[in-house]
FIKOLZA-1660 file (N, C-alpha, C; in steps of 0.1 Angstrom, whole numbers, plus 5000, padded with zeros to 4 digits):
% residues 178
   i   px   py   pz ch aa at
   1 5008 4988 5000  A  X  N
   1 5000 5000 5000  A  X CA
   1 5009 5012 5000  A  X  C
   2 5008 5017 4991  A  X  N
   2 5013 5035 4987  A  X CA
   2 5008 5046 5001  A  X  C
   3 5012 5054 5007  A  X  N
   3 5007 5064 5010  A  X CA
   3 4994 5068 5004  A  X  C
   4 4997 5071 4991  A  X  N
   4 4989 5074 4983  A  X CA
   4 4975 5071 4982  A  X  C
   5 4976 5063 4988  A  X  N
   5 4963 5053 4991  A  X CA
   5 4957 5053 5003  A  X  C
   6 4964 5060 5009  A  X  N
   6 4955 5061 5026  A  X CA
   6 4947 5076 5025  A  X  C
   7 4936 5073 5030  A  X  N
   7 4929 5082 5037  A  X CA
   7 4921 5087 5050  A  X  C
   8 4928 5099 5050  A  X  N
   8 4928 5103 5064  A  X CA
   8 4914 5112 5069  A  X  C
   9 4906 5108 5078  A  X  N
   9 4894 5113 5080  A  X CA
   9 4888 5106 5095  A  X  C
  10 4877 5116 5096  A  X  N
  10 4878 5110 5116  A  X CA
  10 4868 5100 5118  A  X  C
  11 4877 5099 5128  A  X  N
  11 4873 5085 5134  A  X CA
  11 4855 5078 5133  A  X  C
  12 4851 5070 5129  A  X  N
  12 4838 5069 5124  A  X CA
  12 4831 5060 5145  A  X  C
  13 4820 5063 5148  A  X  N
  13 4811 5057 5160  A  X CA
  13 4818 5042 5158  A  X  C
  14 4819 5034 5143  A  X  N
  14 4814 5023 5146  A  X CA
  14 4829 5017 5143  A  X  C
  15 4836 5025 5143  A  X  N
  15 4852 5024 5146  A  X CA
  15 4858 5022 5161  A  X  C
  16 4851 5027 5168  A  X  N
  16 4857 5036 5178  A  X CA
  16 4862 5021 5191  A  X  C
  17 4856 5012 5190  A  X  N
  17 4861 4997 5195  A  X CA
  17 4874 4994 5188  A  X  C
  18 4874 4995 5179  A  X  N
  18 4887 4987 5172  A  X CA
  18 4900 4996 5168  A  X  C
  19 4901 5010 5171  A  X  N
  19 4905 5016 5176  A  X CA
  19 4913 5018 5187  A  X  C
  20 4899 5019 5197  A  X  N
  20 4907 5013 5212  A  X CA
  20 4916 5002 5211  A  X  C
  21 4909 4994 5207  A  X  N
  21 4918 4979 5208  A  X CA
  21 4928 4978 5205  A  X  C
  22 4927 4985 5198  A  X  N
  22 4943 4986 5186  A  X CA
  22 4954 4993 5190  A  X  C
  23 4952 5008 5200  A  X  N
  23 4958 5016 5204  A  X CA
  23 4964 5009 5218  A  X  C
  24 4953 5007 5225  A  X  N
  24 4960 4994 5239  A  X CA
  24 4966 4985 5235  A  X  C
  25 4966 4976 5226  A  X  N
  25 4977 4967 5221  A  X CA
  25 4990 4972 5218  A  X  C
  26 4988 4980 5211  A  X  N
  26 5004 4986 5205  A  X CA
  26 5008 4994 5216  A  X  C
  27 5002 5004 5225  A  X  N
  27 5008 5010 5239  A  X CA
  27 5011 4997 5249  A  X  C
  28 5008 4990 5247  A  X  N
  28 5009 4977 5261  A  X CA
  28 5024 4972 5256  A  X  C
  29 5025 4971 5240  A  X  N
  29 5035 4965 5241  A  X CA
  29 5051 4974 5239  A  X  C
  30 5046 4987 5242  A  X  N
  30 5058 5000 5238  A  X CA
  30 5060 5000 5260  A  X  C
  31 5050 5003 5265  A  X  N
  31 5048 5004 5276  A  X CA
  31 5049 4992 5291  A  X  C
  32 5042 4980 5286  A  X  N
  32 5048 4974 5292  A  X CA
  32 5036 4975 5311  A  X  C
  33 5046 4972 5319  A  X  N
  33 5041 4980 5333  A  X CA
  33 5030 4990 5338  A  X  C
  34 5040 5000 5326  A  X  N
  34 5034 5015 5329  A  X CA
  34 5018 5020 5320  A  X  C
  35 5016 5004 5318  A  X  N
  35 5002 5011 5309  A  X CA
  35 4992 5015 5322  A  X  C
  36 4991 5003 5333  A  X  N
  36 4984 5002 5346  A  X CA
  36 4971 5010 5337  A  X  C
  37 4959 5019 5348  A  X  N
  37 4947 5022 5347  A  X CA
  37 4949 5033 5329  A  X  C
  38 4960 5034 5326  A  X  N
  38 4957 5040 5310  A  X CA
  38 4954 5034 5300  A  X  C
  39 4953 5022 5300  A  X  N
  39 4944 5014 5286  A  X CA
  39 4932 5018 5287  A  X  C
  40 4925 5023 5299  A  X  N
  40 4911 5023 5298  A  X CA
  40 4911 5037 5288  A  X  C
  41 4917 5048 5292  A  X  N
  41 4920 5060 5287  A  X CA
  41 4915 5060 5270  A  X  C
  42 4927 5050 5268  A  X  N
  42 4931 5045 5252  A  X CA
  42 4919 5043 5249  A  X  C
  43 4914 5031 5254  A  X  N
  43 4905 5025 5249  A  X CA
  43 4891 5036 5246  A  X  C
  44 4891 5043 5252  A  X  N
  44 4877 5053 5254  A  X CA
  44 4882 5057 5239  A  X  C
  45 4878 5056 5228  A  X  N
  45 4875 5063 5217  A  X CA
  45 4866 5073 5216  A  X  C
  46 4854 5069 5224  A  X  N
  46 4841 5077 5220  A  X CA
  46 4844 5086 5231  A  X  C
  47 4849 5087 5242  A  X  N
  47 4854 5103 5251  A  X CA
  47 4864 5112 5246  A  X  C
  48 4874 5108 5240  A  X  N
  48 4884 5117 5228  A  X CA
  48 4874 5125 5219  A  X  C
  49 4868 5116 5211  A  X  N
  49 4861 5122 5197  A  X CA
  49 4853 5129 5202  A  X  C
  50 4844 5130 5215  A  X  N
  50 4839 5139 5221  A  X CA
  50 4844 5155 5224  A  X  C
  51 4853 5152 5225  A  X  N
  51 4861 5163 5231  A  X CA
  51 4867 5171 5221  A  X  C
  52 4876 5163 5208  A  X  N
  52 4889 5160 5203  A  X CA
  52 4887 5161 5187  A  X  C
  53 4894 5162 5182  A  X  N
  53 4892 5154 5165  A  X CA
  53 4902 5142 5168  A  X  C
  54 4893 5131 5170  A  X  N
  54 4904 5115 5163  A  X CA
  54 4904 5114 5151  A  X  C
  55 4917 5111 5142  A  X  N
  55 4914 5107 5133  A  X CA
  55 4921 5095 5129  A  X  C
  56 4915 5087 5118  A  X  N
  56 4920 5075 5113  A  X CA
  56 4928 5074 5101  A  X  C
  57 4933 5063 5100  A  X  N
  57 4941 5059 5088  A  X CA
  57 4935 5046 5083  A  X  C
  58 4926 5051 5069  A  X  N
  58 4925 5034 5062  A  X CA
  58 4932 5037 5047  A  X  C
  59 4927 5023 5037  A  X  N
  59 4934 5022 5030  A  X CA
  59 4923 5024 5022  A  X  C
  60 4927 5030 5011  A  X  N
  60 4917 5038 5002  A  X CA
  60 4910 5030 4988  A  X  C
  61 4922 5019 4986  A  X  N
  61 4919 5011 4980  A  X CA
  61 4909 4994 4986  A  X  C
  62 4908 5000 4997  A  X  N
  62 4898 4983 5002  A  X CA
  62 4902 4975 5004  A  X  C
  63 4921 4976 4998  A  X  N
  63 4926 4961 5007  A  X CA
  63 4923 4955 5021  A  X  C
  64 4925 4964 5030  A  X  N
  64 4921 4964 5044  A  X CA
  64 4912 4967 5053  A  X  C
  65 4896 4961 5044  A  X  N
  65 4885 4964 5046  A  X CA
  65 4880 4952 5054  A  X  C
  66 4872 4949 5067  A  X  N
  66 4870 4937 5073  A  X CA
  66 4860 4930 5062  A  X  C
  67 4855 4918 5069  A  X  N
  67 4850 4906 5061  A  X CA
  67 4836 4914 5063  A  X  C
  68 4829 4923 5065  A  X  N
  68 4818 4933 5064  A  X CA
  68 4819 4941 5054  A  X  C
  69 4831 4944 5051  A  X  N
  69 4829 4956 5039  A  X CA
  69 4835 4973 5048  A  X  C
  70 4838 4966 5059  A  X  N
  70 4841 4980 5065  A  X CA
  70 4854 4985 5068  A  X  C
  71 4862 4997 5061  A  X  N
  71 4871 4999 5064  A  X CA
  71 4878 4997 5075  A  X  C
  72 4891 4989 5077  A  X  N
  72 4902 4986 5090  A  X CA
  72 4909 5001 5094  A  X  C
  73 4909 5001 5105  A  X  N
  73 4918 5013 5105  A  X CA
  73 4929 5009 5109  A  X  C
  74 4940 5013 5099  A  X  N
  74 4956 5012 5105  A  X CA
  74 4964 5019 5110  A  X  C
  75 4955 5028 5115  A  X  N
  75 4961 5041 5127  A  X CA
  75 4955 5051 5130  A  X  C
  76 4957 5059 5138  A  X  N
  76 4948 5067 5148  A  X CA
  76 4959 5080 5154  A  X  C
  77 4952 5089 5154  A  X  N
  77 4960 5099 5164  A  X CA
  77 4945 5111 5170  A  X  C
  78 4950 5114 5181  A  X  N
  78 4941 5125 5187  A  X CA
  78 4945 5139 5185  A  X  C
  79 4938 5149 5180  A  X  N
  79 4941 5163 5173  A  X CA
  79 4931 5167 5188  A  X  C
  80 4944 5175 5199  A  X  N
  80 4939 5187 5211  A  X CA
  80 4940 5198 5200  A  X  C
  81 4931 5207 5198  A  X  N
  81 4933 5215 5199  A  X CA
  81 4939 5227 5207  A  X  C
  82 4945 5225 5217  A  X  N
  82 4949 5239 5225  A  X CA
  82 4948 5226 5242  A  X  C
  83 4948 5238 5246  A  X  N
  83 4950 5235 5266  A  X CA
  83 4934 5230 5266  A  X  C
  84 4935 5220 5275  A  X  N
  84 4920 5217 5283  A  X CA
  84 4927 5204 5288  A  X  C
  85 4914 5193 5291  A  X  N
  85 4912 5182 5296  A  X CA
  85 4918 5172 5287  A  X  C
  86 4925 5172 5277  A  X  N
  86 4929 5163 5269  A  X CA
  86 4945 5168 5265  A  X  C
  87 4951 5179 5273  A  X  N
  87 4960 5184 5266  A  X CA
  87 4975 5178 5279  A  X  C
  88 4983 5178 5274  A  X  N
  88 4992 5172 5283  A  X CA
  88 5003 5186 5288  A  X  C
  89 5006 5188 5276  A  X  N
  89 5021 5202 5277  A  X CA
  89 5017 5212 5268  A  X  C
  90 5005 5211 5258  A  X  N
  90 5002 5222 5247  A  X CA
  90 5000 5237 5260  A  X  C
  91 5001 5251 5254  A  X  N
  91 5003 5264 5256  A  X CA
  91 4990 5266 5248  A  X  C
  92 4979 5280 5252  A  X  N
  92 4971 5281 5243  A  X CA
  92 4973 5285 5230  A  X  C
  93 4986 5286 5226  A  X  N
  93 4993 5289 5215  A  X CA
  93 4995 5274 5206  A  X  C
  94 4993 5268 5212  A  X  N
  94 4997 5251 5204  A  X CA
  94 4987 5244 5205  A  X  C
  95 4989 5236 5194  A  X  N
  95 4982 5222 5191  A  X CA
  95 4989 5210 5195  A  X  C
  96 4980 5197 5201  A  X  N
  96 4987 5187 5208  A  X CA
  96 4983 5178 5195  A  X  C
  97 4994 5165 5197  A  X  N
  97 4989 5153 5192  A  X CA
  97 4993 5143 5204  A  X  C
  98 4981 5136 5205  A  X  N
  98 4981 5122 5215  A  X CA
  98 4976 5107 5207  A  X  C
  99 4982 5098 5220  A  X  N
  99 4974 5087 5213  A  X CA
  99 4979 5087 5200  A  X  C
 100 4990 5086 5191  A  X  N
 100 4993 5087 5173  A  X CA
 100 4996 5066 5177  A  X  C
 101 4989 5060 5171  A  X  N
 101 4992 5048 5169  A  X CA
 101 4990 5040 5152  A  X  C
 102 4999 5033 5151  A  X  N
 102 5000 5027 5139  A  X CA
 102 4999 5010 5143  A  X  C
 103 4994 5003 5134  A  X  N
 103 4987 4990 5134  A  X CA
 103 5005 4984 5132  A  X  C
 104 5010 4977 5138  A  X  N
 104 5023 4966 5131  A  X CA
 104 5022 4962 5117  A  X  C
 105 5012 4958 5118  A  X  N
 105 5012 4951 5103  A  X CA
 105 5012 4963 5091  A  X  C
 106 5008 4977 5090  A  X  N
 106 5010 4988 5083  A  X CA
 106 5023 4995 5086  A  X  C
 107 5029 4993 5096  A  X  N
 107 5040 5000 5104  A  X CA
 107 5050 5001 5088  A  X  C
 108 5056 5012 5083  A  X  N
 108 5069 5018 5076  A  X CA
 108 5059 5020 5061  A  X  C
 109 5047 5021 5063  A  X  N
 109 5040 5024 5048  A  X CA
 109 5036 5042 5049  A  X  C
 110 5037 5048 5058  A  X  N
 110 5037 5066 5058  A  X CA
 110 5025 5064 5063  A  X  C
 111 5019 5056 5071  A  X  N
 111 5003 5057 5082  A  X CA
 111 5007 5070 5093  A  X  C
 112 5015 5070 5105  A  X  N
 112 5019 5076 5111  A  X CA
 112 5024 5092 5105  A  X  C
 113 5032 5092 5094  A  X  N
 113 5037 5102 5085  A  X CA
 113 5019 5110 5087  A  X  C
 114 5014 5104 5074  A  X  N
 114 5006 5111 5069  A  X CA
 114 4993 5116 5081  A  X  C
 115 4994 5106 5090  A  X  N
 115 4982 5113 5103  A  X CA
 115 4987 5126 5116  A  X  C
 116 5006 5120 5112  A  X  N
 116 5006 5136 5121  A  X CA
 116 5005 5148 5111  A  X  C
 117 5007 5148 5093  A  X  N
 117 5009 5160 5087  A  X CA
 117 4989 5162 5089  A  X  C
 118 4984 5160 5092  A  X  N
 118 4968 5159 5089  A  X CA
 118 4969 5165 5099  A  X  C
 119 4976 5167 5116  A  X  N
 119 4970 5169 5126  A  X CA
 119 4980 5185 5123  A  X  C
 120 4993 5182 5116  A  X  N
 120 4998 5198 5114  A  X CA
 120 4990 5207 5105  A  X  C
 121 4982 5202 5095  A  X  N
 121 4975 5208 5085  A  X CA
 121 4963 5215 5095  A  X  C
 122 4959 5210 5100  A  X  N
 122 4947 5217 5113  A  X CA
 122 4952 5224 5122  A  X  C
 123 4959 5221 5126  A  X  N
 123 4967 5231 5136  A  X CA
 123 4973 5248 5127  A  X  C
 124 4974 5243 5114  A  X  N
 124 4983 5257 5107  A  X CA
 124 4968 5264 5107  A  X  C
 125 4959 5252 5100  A  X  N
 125 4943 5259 5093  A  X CA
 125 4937 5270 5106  A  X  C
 126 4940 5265 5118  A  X  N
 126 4934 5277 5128  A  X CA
 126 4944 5283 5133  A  X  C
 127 4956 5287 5131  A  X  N
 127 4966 5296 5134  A  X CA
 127 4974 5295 5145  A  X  C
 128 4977 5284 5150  A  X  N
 128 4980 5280 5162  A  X CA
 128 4998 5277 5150  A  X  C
 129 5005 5286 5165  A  X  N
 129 5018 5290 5165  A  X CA
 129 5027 5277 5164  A  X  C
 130 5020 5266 5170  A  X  N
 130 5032 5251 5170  A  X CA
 130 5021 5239 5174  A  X  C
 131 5027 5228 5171  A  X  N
 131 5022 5218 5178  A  X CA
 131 5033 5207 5186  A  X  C
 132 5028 5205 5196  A  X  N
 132 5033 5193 5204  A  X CA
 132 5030 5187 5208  A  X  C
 133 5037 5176 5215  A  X  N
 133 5034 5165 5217  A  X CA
 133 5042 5153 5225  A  X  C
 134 5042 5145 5233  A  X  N
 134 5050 5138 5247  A  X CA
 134 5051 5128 5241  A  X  C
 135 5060 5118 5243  A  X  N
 135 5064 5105 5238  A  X CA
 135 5073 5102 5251  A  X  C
 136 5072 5083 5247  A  X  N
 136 5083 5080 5254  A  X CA
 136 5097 5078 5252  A  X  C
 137 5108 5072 5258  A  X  N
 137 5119 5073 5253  A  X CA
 137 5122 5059 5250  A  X  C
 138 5113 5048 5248  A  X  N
 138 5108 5037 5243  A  X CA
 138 5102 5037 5230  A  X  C
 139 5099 5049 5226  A  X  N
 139 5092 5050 5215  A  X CA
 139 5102 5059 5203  A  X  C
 140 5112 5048 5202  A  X  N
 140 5123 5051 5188  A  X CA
 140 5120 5053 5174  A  X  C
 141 5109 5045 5173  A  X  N
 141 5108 5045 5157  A  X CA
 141 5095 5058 5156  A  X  C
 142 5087 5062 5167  A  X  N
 142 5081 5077 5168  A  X CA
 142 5092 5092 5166  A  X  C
 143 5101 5088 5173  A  X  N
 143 5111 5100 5174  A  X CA
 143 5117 5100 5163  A  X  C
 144 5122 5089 5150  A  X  N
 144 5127 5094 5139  A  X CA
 144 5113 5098 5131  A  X  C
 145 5101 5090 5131  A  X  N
 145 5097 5102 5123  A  X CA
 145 5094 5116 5131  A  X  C
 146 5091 5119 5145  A  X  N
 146 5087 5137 5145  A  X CA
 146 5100 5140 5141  A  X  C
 147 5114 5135 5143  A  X  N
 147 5126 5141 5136  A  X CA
 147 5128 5147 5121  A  X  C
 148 5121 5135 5115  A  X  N
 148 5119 5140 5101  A  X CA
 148 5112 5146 5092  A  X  C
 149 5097 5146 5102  A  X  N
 149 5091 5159 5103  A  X CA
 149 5095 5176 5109  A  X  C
 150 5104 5175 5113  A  X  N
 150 5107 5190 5119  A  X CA
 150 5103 5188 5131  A  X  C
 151 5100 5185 5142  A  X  N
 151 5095 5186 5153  A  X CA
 151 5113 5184 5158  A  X  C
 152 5110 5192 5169  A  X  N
 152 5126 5195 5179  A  X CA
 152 5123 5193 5193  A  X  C
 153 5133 5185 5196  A  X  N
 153 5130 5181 5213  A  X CA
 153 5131 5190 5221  A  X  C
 154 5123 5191 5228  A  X  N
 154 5125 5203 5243  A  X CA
 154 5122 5198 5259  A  X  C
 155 5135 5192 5258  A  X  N
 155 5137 5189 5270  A  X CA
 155 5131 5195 5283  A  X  C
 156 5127 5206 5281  A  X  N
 156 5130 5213 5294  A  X CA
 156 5113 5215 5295  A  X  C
 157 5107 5207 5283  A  X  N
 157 5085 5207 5290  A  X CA
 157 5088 5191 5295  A  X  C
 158 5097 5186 5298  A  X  N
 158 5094 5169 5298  A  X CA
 158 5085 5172 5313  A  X  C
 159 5083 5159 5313  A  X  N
 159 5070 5158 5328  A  X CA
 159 5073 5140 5328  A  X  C
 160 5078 5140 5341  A  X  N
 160 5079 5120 5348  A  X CA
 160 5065 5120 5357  A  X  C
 161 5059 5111 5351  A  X  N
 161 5046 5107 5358  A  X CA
 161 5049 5100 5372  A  X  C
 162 5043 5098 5377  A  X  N
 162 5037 5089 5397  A  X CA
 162 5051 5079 5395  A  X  C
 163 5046 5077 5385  A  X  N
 163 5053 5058 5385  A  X CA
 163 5065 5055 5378  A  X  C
 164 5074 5073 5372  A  X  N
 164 5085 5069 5370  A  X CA
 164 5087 5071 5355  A  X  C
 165 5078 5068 5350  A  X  N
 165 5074 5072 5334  A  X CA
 165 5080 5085 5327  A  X  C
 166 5091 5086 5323  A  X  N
 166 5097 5096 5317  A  X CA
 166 5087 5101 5302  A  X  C
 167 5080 5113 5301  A  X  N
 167 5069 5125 5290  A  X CA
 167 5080 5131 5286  A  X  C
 168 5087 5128 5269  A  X  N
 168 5097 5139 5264  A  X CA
 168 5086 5147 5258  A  X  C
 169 5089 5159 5255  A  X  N
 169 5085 5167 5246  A  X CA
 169 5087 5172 5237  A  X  C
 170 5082 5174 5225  A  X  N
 170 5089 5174 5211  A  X CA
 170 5078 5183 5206  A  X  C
 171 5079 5196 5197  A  X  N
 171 5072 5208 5192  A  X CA
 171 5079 5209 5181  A  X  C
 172 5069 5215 5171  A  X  N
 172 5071 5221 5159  A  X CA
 172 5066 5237 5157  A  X  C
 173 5072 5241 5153  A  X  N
 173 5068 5257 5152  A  X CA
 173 5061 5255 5136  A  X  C
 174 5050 5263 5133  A  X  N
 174 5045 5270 5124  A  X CA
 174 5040 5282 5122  A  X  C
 175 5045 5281 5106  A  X  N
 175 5045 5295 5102  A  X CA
 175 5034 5307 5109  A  X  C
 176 5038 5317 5105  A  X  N
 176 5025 5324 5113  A  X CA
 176 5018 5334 5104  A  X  C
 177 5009 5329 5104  A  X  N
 177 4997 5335 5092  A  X CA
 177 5001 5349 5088  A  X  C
 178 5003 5357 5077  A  X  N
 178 5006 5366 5070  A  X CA
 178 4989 5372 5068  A  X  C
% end
């Protein structure tokens, strides 16, 4: 599957289970210990989209459509708009991304690529000065792509959760509307 062929659009109601499922799988196995009471978090699809723009990654061509006829999603990320209840380190000046997961089995086809440029495309569309976003220091093959997207580490928003869990921070600056 080409890039070319993914399309990126939000999260549909009757998604929102396999989603979850998908995002606690792949965090459980980056995470480990430290997932403890946050898979439920993950899992809550329909309280993000509530709040949030989720959006998905399917394949545009129908390869990866279940035995229903319904598109599979092969990735997910959550678009904060700005500070609230879903925001971790964003400034009212920034946009966050959370939750960015990719299916293994799509993993190196530009799913992840193409769902954070979707969440920078919204973020530039309402004028918000940068976007960012926490990762862990387990999450290597995340850090070369926000690297190769332009995002730059800033050590100095990091945040260690209860339990030891080291939050790096990584931001992108965008342009500022003319």
């Amino acid at each position: 599957m080409a890039a070319s062929s993914l399309i990126i659009r939000p999260v549909r109601p009757d998604e929102h289970a396999q989603l979850g499922d998908l995002t606690v799988r792949v965090y459980a196995d980056i995470l480990g210990h430290h997932l403890g009471d946050y898979a439920e978090v993950l899992r809550d699809v329909a309280a993000r989209a509530g709040a949030c723009e989720v959006l998905v990654a399917v394949d545009g061509d129908g390869s990866g459509d279940d035995a229903d006829g319904r598109a599979r999603p092969l990735g997910g990320i959550t678009y904060v708009p700005g500070p609230g209840p879903w925001a971790e380190v964003a400034t009212r000046h920034e946009a966050e991304l959370r939750m960015l997961v990719v299916d293994p089995a799509a993993q190196g086809r530009g799913v992840g690529a193409a769902l954070v440029r979707a969440c920078v495309e919204r973020a530039a569309a309402a004028g918000k000065a940068g976007v960012c976003l926490v990762t862990t220091p387990s999450m290597v093959s995340a850090h070369r792509l926000y690297d190769r997207l332009g995002f730059v580490r800033r050590p100095e928003r990091d945040r260690r959760l209860d339990d030891g869990l080291l939050l790096e921070c990584y931001s992108l600056a965008l342009p500022v509307p003319s």
